[in-house]
C-alpha positions in Angstrom: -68.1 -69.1 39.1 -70.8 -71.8 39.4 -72.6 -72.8 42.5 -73.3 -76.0 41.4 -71.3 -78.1 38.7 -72.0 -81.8 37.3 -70.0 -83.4 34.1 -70.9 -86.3 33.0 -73.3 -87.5 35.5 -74.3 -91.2 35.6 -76.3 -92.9 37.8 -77.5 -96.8 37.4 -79.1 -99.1 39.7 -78.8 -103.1 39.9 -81.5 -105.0 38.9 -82.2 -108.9 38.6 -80.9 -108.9 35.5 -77.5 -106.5 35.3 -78.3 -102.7 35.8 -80.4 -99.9 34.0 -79.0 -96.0 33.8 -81.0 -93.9 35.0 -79.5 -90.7 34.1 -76.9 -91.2 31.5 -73.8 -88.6 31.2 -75.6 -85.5 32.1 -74.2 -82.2 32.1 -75.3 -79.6 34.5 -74.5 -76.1 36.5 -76.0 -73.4 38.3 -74.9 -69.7 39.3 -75.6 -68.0 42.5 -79.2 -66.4 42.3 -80.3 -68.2 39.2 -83.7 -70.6 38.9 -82.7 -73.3 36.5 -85.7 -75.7 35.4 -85.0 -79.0 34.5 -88.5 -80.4 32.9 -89.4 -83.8 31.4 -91.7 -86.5 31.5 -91.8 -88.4 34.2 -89.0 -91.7 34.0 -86.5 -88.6 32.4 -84.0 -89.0 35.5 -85.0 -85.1 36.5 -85.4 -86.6 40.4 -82.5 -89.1 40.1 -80.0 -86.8 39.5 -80.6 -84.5 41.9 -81.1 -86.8 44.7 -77.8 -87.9 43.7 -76.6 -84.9 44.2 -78.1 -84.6 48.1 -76.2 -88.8 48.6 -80.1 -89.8 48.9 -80.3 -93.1 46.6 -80.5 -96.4 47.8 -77.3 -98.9 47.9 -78.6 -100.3 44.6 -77.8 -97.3 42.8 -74.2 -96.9 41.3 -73.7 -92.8 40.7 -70.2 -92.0 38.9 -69.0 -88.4 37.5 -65.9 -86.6 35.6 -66.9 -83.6 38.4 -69.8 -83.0 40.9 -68.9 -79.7 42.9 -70.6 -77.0 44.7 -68.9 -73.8 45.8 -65.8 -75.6 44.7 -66.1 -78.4 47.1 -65.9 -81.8 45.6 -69.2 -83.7 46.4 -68.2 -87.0 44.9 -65.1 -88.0 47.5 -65.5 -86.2 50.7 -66.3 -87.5 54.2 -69.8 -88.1 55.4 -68.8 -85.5 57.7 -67.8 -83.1 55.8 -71.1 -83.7 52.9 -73.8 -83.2 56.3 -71.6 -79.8 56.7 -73.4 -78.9 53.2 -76.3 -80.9 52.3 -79.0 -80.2 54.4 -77.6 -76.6 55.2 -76.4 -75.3 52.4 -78.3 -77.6 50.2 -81.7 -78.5 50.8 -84.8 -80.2 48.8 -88.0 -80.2 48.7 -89.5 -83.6 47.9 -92.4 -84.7 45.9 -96.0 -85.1 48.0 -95.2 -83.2 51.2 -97.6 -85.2 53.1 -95.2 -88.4 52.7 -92.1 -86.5 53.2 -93.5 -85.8 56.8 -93.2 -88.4 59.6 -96.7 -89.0 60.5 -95.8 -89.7 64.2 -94.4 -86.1 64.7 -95.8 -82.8 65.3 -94.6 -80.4 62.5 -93.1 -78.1 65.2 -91.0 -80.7 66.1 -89.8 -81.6 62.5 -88.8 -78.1 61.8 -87.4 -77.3 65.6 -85.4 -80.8 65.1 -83.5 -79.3 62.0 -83.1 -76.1 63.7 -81.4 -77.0 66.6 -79.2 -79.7 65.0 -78.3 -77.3 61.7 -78.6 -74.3 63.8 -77.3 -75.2 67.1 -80.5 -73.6 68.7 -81.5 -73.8 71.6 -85.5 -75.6 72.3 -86.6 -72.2 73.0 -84.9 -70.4 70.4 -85.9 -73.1 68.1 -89.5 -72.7 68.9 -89.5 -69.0 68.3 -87.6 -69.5 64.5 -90.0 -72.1 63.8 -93.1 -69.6 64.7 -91.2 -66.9 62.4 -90.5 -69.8 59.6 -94.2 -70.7 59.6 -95.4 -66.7 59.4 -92.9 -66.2 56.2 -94.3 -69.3 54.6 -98.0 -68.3 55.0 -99.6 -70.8 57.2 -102.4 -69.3 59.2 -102.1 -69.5 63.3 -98.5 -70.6 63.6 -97.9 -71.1 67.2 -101.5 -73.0 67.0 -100.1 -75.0 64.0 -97.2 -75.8 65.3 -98.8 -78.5 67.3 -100.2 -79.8 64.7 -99.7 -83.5 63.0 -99.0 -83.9 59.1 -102.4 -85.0 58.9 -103.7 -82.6 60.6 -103.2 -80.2 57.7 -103.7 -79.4 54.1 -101.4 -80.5 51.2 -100.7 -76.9 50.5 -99.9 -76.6 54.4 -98.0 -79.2 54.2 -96.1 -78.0 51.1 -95.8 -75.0 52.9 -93.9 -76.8 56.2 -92.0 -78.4 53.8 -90.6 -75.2 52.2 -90.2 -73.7 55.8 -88.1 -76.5 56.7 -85.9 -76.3 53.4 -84.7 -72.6 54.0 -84.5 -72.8 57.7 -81.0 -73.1 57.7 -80.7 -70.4 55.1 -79.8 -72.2 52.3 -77.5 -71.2 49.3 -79.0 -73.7 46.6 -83.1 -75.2 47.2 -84.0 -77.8 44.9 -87.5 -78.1 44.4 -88.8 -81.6 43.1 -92.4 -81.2 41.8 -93.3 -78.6 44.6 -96.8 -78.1 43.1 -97.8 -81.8 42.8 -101.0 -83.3 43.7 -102.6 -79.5 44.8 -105.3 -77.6 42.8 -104.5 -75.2 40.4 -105.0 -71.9 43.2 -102.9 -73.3 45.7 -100.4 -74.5 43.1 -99.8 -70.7 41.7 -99.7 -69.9 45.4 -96.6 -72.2 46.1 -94.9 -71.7 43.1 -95.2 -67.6 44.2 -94.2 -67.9 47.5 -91.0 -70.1 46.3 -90.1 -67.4 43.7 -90.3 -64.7 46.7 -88.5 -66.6 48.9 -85.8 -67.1 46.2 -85.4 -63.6 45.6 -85.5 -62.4 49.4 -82.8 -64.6 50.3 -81.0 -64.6 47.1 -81.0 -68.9 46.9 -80.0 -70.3 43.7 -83.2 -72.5 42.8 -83.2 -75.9 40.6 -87.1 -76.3 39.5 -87.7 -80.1 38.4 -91.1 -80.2 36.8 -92.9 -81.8 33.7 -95.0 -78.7 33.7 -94.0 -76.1 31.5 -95.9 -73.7 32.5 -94.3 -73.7 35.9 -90.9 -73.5 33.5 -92.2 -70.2 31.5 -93.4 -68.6 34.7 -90.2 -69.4 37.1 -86.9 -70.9 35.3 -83.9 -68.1 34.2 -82.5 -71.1 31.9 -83.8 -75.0 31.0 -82.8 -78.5 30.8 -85.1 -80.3 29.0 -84.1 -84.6 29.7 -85.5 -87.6 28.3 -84.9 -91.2 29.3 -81.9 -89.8 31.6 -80.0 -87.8 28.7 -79.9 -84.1 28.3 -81.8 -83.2 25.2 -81.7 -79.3 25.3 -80.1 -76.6 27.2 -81.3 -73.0 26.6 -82.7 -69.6 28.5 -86.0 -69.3 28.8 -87.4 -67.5 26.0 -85.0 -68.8 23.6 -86.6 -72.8 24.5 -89.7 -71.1 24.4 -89.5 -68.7 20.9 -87.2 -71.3 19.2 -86.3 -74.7 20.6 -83.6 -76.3 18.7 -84.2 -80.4 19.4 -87.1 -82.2 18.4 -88.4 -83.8 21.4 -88.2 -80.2 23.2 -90.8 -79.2 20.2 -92.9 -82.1 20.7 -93.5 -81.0 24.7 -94.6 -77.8 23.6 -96.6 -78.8 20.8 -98.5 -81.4 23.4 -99.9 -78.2 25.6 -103.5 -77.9 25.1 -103.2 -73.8 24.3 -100.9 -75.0 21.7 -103.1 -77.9 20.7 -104.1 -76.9 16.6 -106.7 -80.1 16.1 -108.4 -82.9 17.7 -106.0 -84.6 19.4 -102.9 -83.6 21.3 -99.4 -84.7 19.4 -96.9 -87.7 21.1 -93.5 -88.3 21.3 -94.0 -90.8 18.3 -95.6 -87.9 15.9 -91.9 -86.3 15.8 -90.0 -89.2 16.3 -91.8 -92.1 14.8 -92.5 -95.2 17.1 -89.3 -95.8 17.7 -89.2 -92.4 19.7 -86.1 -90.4 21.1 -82.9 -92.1 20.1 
């Protein structure tokens, strides 16, 4: 049985002028202990959907399914109390630049002892401790000095880092991961993106990997979704995207990697679609 299942996932904000769909009937699930990549350009409605998922858009968005479950628990019509039982504890994220998602006027001890002793029902002590043992796992040097310290205090790969230790603190059973390696150099990026793949397997999460980079796909993902301007293009494993992709525009993101680049210039969207592009 699936973790996580979406059917025909829609989700479309108000604007001055009527509305514009973000993600447009998208089809989705997840199994206990697998990665799942969903890549794309940026615009594709990777982010969207999932933070519809967590019930983090804004009022102006309108999200509407045939199904959104997880563990068999519909996600669509419950209670707020009942969705903070799950999201948050059994479902967490990751968000893009770490350094934003932190509140500057917080030490990140407190952020991750806050989640601790209100998932967790810690005590300040006990939270304290579990925060020290959360930093250790994630790799951040000094952690009972570190724990004192303010978001910008720290690198963007410690921050990441923080960010990550906060996500699993409450042991999670699904971690999405929205552009975890985004804005950090190439070393600490590989770093991040092994330390989420150990952390996966340790605790036996499922992870959902949004990315435009498909590298990060061919190193990490069991199976892909590859989206465009909010629809689902292609579904496939891994190799079989990677060996044979069956859509066009799945093709033409492959073809624009520079090892895969065979002349001057890299290809666009409008070499294998014409101008019009993805229809």
């Amino acid at each position: 049985m699936a973790l996580l299942t979406i059917r025909n996932l829609t989700v479309a904000f108000a604007t001055a002028s009527g509305s514009f769909r973000a993600v447009d009937g998208i089809d989705l699930s997840v199994d206990p202990r697998e990665v799942l990549a969903i890549v794309g350009e940026s615009g594709s409605g990777k982010s969207v959907s999932m933070l519809a998922v967590m019930g983090l858009l804004p009022d102006t968005a309108t999200v509407t399914a045939d199904e959104m479950t997880f563990d068999g628990h519909d996600l669509l019509h419950m209670t707020g109390a009942e969705r903070r039982r799950i999201i948050g504890r059994e479902i967490t994220m990751i968000f893009q630049e770490p350094i934003a998602s932190l509140n500057p006027s917080f030490t990140v001890g407190f952020q991750i002892e806050e989640v601790l002793r209100l998932n967790m029902g810690l005590s300040r002590h006990a939270a304290r401790a579990r925060a020290i043992e959360l930093f250790t796992a994630v790799g951040i040097p000094e952690p009972a000095v570190k724990i004192h310290a303010y978001p910008h205090q720290m690198s963007g790969g410690q921050c990441q880092r923080v960010m990550i230790a906060i996500a699993i603190a409450s042991n999670p059973r699904l971690l999405i991961a929205d552009e975890p390696t985004t804005a950090l150099d190439v070393t600490i990026q590989k770093q991040i993106l092994d330390l989420l793949m150990e952390l996966q397997e340790r605790h036996g999460m499922a992870l959902i990997m949004i990315t435009h980079d498909m590298g990060v796909v061919a190193e990490t993902a069991d199976r892909v979704i590859v989206q465009y301007k909010g629809h689902k293009m292609e579904e496939a494993d891994v190799l079989s995207l990677f060996e044979a992709p069956s859509h066009p525009y799945t093709r033409a993101l492959l073809a624009a990697l520079p090892e895969n680049a065979t002349g001057d210039r890299l290809p666009t969207v409008s070499d294998f679609f014409g101008q019009e592009g993805v229809q």
